[in-house]
C-alpha positions in Angstrom: 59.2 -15.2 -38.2 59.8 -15.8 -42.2 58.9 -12.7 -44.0 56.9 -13.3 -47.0 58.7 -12.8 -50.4 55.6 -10.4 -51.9 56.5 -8.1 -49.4 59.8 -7.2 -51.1 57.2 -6.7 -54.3 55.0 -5.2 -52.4 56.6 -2.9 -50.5 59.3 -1.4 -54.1 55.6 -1.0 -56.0 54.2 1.1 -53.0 57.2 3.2 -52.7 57.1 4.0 -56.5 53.6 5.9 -56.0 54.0 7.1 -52.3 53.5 10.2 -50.9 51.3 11.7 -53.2 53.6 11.8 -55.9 55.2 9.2 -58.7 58.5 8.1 -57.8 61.0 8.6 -60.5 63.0 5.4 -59.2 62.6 2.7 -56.2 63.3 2.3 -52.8 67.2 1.1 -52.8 67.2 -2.7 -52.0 69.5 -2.8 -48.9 66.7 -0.2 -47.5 63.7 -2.5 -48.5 66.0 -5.7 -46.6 66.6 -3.8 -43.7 62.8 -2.7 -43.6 61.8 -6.0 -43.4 63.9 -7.4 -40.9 62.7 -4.4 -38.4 58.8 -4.8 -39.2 59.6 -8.3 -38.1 61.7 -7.6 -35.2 58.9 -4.7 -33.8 56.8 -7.9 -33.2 54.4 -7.0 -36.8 52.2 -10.3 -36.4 50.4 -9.9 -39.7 51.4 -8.5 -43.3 48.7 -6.6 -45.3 49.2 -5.3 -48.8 46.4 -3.1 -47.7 48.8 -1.4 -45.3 50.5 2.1 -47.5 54.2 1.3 -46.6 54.7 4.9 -48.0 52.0 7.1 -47.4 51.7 11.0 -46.7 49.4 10.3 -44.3 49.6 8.1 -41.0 46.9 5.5 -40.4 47.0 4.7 -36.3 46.1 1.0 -37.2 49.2 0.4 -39.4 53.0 1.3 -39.5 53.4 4.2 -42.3 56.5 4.8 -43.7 57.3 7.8 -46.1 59.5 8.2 -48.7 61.4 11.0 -50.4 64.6 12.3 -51.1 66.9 13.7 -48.7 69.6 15.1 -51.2 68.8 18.4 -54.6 71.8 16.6 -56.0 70.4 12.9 -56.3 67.3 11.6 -58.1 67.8 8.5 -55.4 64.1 7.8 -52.8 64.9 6.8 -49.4 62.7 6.1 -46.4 62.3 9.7 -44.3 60.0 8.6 -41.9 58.7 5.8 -39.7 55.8 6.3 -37.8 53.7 3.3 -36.1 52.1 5.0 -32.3 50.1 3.3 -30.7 49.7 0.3 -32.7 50.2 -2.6 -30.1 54.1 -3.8 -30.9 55.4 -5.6 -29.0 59.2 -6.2 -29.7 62.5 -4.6 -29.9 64.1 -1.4 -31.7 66.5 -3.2 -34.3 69.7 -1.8 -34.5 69.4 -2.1 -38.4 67.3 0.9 -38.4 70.2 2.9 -38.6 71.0 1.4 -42.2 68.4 3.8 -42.8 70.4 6.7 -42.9 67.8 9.1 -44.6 65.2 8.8 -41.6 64.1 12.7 -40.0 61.4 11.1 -38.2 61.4 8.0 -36.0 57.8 7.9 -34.0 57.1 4.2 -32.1 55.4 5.7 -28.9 52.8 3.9 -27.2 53.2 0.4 -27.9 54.6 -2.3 -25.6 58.5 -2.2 -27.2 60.7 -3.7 -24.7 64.6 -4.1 -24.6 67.2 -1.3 -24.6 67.9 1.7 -27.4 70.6 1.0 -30.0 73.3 2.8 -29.6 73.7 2.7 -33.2 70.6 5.2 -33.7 73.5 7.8 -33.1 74.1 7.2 -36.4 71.1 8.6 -37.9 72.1 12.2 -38.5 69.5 13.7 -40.5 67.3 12.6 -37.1 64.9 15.3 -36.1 62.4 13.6 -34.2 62.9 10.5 -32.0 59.5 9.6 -30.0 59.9 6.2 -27.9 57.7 7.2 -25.0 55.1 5.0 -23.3 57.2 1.6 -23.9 58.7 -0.8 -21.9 62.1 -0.1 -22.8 65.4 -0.6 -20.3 68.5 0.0 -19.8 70.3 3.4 -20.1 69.7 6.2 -22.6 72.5 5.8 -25.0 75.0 8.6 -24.6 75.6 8.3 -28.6 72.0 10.3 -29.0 74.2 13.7 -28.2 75.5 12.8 -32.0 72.0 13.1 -33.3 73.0 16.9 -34.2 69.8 17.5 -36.2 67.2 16.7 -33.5 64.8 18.7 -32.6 62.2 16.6 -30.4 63.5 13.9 -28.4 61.0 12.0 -26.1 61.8 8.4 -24.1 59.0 9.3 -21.2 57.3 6.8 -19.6 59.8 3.6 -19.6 62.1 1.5 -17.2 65.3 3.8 -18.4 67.6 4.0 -15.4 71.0 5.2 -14.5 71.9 8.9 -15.4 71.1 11.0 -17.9 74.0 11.9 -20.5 76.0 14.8 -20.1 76.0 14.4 -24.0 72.4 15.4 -24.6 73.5 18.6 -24.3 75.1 18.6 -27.6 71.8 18.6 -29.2 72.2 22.2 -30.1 68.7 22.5 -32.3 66.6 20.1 -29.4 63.3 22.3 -28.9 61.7 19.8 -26.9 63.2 17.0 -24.2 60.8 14.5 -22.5 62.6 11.9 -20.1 59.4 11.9 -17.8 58.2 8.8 -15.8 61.4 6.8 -15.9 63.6 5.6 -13.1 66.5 7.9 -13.9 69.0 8.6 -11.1 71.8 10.7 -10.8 72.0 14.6 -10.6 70.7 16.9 -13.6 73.4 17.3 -16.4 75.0 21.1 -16.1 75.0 20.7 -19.6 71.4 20.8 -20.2 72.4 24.2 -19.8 73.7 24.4 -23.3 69.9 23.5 -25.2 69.9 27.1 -25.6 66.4 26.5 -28.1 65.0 24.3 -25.8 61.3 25.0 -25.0 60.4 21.9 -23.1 62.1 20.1 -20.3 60.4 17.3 -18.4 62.6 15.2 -16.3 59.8 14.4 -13.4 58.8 11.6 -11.4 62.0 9.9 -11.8 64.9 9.3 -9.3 67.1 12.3 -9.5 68.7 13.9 -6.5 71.2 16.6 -6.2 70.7 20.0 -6.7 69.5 21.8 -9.6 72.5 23.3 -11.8 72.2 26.9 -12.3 72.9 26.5 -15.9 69.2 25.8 -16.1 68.8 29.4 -16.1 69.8 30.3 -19.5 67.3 28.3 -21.4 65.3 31.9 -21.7 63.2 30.6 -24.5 61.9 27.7 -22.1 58.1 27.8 -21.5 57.7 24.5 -19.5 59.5 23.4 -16.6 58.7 19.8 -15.3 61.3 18.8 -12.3 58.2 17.0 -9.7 58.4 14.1 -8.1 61.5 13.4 -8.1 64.8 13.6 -4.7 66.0 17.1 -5.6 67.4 19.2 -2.9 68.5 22.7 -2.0 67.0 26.1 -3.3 65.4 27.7 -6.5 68.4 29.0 -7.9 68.4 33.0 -8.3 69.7 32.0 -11.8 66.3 30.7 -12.3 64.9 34.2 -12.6 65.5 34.4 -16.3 63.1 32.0 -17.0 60.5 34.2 -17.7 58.9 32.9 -20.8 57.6 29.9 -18.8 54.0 29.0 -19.0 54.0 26.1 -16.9 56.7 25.3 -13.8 56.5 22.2 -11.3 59.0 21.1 -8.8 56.2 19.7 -6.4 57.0 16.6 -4.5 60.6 17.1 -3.8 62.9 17.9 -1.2 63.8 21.7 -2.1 64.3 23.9 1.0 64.7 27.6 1.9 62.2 30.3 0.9 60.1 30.7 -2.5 61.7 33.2 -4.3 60.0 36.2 -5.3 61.1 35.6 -8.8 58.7 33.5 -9.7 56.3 36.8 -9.7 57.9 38.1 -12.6 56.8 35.2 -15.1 53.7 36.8 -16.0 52.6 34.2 -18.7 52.4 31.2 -15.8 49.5 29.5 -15.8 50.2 26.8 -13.7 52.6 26.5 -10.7 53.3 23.3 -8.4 55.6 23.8 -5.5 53.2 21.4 -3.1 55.4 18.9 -1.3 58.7 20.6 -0.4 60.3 21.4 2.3 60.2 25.6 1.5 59.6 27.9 4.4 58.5 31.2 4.7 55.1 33.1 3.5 54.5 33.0 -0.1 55.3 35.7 -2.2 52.4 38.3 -2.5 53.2 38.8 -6.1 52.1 35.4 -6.9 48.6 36.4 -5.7 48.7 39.0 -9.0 49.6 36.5 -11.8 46.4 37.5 -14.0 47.2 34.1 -16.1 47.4 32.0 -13.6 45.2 29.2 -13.8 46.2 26.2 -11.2 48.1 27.1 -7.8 49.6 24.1 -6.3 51.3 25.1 -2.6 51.7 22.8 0.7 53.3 22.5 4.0 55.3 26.0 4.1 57.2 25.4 7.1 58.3 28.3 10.1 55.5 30.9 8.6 52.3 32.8 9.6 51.1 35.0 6.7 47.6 36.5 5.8 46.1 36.5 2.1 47.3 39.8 0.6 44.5 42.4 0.7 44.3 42.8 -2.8 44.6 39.4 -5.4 44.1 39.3 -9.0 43.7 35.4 -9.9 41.4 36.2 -12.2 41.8 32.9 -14.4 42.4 30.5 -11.4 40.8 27.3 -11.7 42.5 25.5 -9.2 43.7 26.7 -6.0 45.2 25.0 -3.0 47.6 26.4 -0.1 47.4 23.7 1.8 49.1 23.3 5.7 50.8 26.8 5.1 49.9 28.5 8.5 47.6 30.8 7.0 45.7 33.2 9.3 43.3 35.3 9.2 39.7 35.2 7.6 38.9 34.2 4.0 38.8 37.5 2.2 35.9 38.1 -0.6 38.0 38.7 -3.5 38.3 35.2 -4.1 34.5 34.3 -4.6 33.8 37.7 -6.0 36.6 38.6 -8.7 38.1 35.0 -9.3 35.4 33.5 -11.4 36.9 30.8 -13.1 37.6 29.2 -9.7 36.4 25.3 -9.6 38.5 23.9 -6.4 39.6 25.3 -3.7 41.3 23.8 -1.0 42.4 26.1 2.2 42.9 22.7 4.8 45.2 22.3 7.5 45.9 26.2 8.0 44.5 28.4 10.8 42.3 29.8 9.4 39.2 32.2 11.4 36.1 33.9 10.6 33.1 32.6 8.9 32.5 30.7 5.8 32.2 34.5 2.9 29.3 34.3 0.9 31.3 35.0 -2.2 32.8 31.1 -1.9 28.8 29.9 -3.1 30.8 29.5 -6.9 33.3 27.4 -5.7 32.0 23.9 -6.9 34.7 22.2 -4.7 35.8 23.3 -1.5 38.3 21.6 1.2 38.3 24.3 4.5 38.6 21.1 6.9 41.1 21.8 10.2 40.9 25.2 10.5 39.3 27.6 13.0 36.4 28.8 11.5 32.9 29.2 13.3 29.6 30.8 12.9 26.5 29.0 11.2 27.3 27.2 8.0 25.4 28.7 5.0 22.4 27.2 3.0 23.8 27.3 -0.2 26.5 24.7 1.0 23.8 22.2 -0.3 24.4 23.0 -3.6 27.7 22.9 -3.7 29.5 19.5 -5.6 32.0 18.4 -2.9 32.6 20.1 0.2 35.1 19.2 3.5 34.4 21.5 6.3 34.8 19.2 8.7 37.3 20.0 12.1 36.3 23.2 12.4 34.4 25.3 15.3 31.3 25.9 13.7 28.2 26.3 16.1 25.2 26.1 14.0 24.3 23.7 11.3 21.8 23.6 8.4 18.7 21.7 9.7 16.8 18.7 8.5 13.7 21.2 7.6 15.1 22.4 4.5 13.8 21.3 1.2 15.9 19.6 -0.8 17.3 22.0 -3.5 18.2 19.3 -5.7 14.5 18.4 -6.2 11.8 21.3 -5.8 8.9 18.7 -6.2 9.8 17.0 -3.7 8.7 16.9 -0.1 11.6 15.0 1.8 14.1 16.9 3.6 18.0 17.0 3.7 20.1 17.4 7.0 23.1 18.6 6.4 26.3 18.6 8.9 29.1 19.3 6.9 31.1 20.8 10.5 31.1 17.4 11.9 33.3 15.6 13.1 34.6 19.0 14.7 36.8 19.1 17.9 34.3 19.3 20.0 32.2 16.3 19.0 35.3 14.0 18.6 36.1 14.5 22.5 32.8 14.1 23.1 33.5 10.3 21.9 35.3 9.1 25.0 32.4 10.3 27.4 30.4 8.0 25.4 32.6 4.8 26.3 30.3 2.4 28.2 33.3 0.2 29.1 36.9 0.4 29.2 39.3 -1.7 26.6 42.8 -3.3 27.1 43.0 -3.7 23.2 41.7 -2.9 19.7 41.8 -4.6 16.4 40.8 -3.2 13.0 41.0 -4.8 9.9 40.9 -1.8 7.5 38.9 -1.6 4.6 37.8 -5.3 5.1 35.1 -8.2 6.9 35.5 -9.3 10.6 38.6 -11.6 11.0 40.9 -13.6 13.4 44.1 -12.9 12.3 47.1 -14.2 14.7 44.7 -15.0 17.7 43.4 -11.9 17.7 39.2 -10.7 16.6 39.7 -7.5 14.0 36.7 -5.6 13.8 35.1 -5.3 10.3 35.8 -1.6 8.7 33.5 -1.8 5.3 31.9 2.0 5.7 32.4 4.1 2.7 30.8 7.0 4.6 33.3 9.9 5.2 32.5 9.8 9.2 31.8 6.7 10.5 31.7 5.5 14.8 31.2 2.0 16.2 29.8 3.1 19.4 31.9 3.0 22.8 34.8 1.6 21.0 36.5 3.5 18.2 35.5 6.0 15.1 37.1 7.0 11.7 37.3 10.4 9.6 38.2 10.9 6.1 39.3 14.4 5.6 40.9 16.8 3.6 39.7 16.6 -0.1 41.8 15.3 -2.9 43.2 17.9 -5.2 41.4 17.2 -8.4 39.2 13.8 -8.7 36.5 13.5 -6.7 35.9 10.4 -5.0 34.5 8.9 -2.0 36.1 6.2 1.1 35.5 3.8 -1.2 37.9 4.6 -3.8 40.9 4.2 -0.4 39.3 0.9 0.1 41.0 -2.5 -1.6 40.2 -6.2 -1.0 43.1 -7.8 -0.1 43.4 -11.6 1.2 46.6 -11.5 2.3 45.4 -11.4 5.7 47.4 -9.4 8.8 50.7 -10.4 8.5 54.2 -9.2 7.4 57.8 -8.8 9.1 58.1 -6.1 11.7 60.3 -3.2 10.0 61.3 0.1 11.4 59.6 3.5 11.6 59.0 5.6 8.4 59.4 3.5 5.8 60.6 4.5 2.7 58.2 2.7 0.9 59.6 3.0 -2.6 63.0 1.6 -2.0 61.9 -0.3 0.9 59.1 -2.3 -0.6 60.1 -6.0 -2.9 56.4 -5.9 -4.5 52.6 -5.3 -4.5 50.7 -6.7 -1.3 53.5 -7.0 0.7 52.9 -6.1 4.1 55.0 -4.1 6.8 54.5 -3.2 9.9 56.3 -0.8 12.4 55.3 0.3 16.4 54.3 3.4 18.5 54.5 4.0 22.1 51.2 5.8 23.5 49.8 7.3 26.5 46.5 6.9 27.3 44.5 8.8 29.4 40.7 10.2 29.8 41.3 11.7 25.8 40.6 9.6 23.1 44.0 7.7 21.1 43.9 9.8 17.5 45.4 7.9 14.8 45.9 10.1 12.1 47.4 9.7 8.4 48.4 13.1 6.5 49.3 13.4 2.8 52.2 15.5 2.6 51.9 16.8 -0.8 54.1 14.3 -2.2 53.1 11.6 -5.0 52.4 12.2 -8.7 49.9 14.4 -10.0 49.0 13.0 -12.7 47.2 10.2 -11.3 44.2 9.7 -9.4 45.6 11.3 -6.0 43.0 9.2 -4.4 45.0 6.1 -5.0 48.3 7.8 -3.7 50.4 5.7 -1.3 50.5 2.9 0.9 46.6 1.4 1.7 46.1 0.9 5.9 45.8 -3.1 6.0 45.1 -3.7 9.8 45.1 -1.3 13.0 46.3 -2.9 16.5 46.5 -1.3 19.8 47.6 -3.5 22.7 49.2 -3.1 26.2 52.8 -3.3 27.1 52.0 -5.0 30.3 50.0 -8.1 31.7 46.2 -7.5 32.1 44.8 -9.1 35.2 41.7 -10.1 35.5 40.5 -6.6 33.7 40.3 -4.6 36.8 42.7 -1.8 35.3 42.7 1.8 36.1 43.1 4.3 33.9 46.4 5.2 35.0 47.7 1.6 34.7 47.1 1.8 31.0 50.1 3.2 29.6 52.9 2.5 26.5 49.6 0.8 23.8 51.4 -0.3 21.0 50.1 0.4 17.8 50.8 -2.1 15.3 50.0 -0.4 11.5 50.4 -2.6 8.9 51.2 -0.7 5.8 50.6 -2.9 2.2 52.4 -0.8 -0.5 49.2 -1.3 -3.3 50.9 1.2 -5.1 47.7 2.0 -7.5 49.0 5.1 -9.5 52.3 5.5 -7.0 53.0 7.3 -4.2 56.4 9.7 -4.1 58.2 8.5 -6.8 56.1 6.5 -8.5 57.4 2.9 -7.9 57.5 1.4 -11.4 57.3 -2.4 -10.4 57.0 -4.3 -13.8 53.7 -6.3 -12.9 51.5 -3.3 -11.6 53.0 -1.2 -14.5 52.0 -3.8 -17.3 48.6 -3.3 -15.9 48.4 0.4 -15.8 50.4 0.7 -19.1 48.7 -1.9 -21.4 46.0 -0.5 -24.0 42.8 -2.0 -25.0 41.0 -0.2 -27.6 37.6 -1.6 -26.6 35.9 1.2 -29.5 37.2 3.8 -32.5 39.8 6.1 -31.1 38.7 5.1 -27.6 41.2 3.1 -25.5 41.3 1.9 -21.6 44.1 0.6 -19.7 44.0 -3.2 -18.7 43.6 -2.2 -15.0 40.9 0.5 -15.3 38.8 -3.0 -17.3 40.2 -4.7 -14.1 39.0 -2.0 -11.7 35.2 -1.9 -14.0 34.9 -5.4 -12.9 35.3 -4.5 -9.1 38.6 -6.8 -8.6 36.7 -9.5 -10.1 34.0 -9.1 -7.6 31.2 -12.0 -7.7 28.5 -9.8 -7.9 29.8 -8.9 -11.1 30.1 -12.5 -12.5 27.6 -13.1 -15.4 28.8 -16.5 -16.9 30.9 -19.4 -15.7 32.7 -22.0 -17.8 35.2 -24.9 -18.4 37.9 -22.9 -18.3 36.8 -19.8 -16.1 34.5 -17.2 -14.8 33.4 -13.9 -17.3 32.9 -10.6 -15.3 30.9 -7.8 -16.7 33.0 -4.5 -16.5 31.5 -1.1 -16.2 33.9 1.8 -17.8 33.1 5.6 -18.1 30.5 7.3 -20.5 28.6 3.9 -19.6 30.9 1.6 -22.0 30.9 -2.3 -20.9 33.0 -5.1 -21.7 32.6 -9.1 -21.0 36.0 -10.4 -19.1 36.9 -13.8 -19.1 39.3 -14.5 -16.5 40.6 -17.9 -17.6 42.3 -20.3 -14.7 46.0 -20.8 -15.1 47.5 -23.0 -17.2 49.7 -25.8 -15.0 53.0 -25.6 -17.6 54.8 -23.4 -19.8 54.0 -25.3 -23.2 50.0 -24.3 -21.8 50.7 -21.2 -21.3 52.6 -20.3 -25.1 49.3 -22.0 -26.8 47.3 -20.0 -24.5 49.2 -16.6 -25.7 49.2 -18.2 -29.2 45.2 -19.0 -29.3 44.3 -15.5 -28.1 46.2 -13.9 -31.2 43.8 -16.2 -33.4 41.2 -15.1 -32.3 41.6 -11.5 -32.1 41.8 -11.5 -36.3 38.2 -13.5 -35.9 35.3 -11.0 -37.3 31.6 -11.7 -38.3 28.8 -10.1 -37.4 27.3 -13.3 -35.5 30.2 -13.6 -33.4 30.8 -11.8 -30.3 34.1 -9.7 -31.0 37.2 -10.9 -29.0 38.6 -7.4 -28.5 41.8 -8.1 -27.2 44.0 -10.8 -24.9 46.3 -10.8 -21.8 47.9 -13.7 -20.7 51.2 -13.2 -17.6 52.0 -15.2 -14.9 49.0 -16.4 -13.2 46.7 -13.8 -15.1 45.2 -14.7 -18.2 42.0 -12.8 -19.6 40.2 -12.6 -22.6 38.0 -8.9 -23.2 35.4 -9.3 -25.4 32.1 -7.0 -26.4 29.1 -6.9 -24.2 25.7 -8.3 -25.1 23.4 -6.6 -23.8 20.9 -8.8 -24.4 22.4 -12.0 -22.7 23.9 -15.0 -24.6 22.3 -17.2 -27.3 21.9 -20.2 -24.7 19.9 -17.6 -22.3 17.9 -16.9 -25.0 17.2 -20.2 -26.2 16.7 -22.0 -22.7 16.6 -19.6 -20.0 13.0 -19.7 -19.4 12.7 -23.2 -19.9 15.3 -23.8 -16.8 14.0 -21.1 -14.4 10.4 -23.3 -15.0 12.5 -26.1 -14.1 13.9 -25.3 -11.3 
């Protein structure tokens, strides 16, 4: 791309009046070159002279550069600082920045850079803050950043880095925070790490890194947040850890740690939140935790070789979130926790052993997940009222009847049943007896229409409801509440057209080194008995899986259910006996949504997820949440159809909508670069008669264009609507 020539002008008159104050002399010319070349190179598609090249303050629609001088012995101006987040690049890091040896700030986060980091940015000394995070970059993290002896903030999360992280980061004496979060790194933890002795934040999660953690972590004492989740580390908390006590915020959920909590952790009074879900730990928890005042989400699962009771005094007065989920807990539900925990929004108590009844101190809970446990007596009224509750597999024996009014509306005169306890144990056995004929084979195609699929008839499975039967044959339960978004079954249900098909693979799958792409499906085999009892089928989240996505979306999606016999049928005149060894066939379809485990970053899905469309002021959506508003492209959200393809109307939060065109492929290359070349045109199209073309994205075999909404329908529906509906 030629740069013009008034942009040298342009850019030495700026610099003379820049940051607020009159320059005594210009920008020096190699710096104004080299400026040039890496607007160019960051994939700039336009040049403004509207856009402050050296401005005090930092406009989010254009790259802001500031000038001063670096030096009390010189009178020379330099360039200090680059800043251009979220601004839509989309090129590379030239390593000609580092001609710019003056920089203290380099800040090109959110955008769509690709490529790898010069290693020649080692050379920017006077460096104190270095923000690449939530690009596409590559490659490894250069090990010449451990020169970078002024840095203080250093964050590449969020990227494709891979391989291991330097040993020669931990050089960066004055580094007070360290964010390397969301990348595929590998490798065990750097000992060294262990030398950021001013280091507040670390966040090395959902990446690949195995090993044990080094006890050198233990002497950043002035750390306050602790982000190791998601990740393959292994062994125990180490003891060394205990000095950590100014942290505010400490996570290792989702990893393979072992042995028991430690009952450090009760000394960091200023926690306020605390993820250890996911592990393999054993042991109760440590009763102190049950006292930290600050404490405001409580994130524990699947505590292995344990029975323990809630202590009988607990002072979580500022918890908001609470789970202890599949830790063997016993006992009843004690008071306290409706009573004196008032800022408490979710609780989740599943999977434990839990006895007693339901307290009435829990009515303040607006979320609560008790399901597989062993509680009984009636369920209370004020359940009704509650936002989201699981209670299901329980023993309750009574249940709210149909004769109570409707809290939600006190005018009117319908009533609301409400059966929260089932299914329970009870009524699930109770399914066989109601078999009116006996089956040598089931088929299931989850989440989708009746099929034929090799041969065989799949029943349809297109019920959102959380309990849903086909009578005499087979039934389904969704239970066990997510741990912060509410949803419903639908949100676990995707429209696939692959069909049932797939290689057969071995038993538990690692899905995230096992899997070659979305939609591919996989299928592995069970040996059964069956007798009188009805075949359970059941699919348990272990704690694992990132947090901060949707935890609805979290693993592999069901594609198809099979159960067949291991032996010839004859003429159906089986007994019960004879039926023995059903195979069950699940096909597992790795749709990683938002990424189950360790977040598989598969370039496709992650362009998606990643890419940015600011459809209003300071308000941005990702390309696949506009994908996801127009139900997968559903037909019953199609509102137009043209030449070149079908526009979808797309429902976002806080009632936003967007028009997307889904335009059909282009048949060769030279198509497809006029495509991406006509899409930047007319993006810089404005007028208030024209609809505005908010943004473009054109990969592969998926090409859209995202404009406004009209809410008032199109000039040609205007204009001859009526005259065709009298028509027709």
């Amino acid at each position: 791309m030629a740069v013009p020539f008034f942009l040298s002008v342009l850019l030495l008159l700026l610099c003379q009046h820049g940051s607020g104050r009159k320059l005594r002399k210009p920008l020096p010319c190699d710096e104004v070159d080299a400026l040039q070349k890496i607007i160019v190179k960051l994939g700039l598609r336009e040049l403004s002279t509207s856009r402050n090249y050296c401005s005090s303050e930092t406009d989010d629609k254009f790259i802001s550069f500031e000038c001063g001088c670096n030096e009390s012995t010189t009178n020379s101006w330099h360039i200090t600082s680059l800043v251009a987040s979220g601004v839509r690049l989309n090129g590379q890091i030239d390593k000609r920045l580092s001609n710019l040896t003056c920089l203290n700030k380099i800040d090109l986060s959110s955008n769509q850079l690709y490529g790898t980091i010069p290693e020649s940015l080692g050379k920017l000394t006077r460096l104190q803050t270095l923000k690449l995070g939530y690009n596409q970059l590559s490659g490894q993290i250069p090990p010449t950043l451990g020169n970078l002896e002024a840095l203080q903030t250093l964050e590449l999360y969020m990227n494709f880095l891979h391989h291991s992280i330097p040993p020669s980061l931990g050089s960066l004496k004055n580094l007070t925070t360290l964010y390397l979060d969301g990348n595929m790194l590998s490798g065990q933890i750097p000992k060294e790490l262990g030398n950021l002795l001013n280091l507040t934040s670390l966040g090395l999660s959902e990446n690949r890194l195995s090993g044990p953690l080094p006890r050198e972590l233990g002497k950043l004492s002035k750390l306050k947040a602790l982000y190791l989740d998601s990740n393959n580390l292994t062994g125990r908390l180490p003891e060394s850890f205990a000095n950590l006590t100014s942290l505010l915020g400490f996570t290792v959920s989702g990893n393979k740690l072992s042995g028991e909590i430690p009952p450090f952790i009760s000394n960091f009074q200023g926690l306020t939140y605390l993820y250890l879900m996911g592990n393999d730990f054993e042991g109760e928890l440590p009763p102190g935790i049950f006292n930290l005042s600050g404490l405001e989400e409580l994130l524990v699962s699947d505590l292995k070789n344990t029975s323990f009771r809630f202590p009988e005094i607990g002072n979580l007065t500022s918890i908001n979130y609470l789970v202890l989920r599949n830790c063997s807990l016993t006992g009843g539900i004690p008071d306290y926790i409706g009573n004196n925990w008032k800022s408490l929004n979710y609780l989740d108590l599943s999977f434990n052993n839990l006895s007693g009844s339901i307290p009435q101190s829990l009515k303040n809970a607006l979320r609560l997940s008790l399901t597989n446990n062993k509680l009984n007596g009636s369920i209370p009224p004020w359940i009704l009222k509650r936002h989201k509750v699981d209670l299901s597999y329980n023993n309750f024996t009574g249940f709210i009847k149909d004769n109570i009014t409707d809290p939600t509306n006190h005018n009117s005169t319908k009533v609301k049943t409400l059966d929260l306890g089932k299914p329970n144990r009870d009524s699930i056995l109770a399914l066989s007896k109601k078999c009116t004929s006996k089956h040598h084979s089931l088929f299931i195609n989850c989440g989708g229409a009746r099929t034929t699929a090799e041969g065989n008839p799949y029943d349809e499975d297109i019920s959102t409801e959380r309990f849903f039967s086909v009578p005499g044959t087979w039934a389904y339960s969704c239970s066990g509440d997510l741990t912060f978004t509410p949803c419903n079954s639908s949100d676990f249900v995707k429209n696939m057209t692959c069909g049932v098909s797939g290689e057969r693979k071995l038993k538990d799958l690692n899905i995230v080194e096992m899997a070659k792409g979305p939609n591919e499906a996989w299928k592995t085999s069970f040996t059964a008995i069956v007798d009188d009892n009805p075949l359970e089928i059941h699919f348990f989240w272990a704690g694992k899986g990132s947090l901060d996505n949707p935890l609805a979306l979290n693993g592999p999606l069901v594609s198809a259910i099979s159960v067949t016999p291991n032996f010839n049928v004859h003429d159906g005149k089986l007994s019960a006996s004879q039926i023995a060894g059903i195979t069950i066939g699940c096909a597992f379809a790795p749709l990683l949504l938002f990424l189950f485990a360790w977040k598989m970053r598969l370039q496709g899905n992650r362009e998606l997820r990643e890419k940015q469309i600011e459809v209003q002021q300071n308000r941005s959506f990702t390309l696949q949440q506009i994908i996801d508003g127009t139900k997968n492209f559903s037909s019953k959200m199609e509102i137009g159809r043209g030449r070149y393809g079908v526009v979808y109307k797309a429902n976002l939060p806080d009632q936003i909508k967007l028009a997307v065109k889904k335009i059909s492929p282009p048949s060769e290359q030279r198509e497809k670069d006029e495509l991406k070349s006509e899409i930047g045109n007319l993006i810089s199209l404005s007028h208030e008669n024209l609809v505005q073309l908010l943004d473009g994205y054109s990969s592969k075999d998926l090409h859209l264009l995202i404009y406004e909404y009209m809410e008032t329908g199109s000039l040609h529906k205007a204009l001859f609507g009526n005259i065709f509906s009298a028509l027709a």
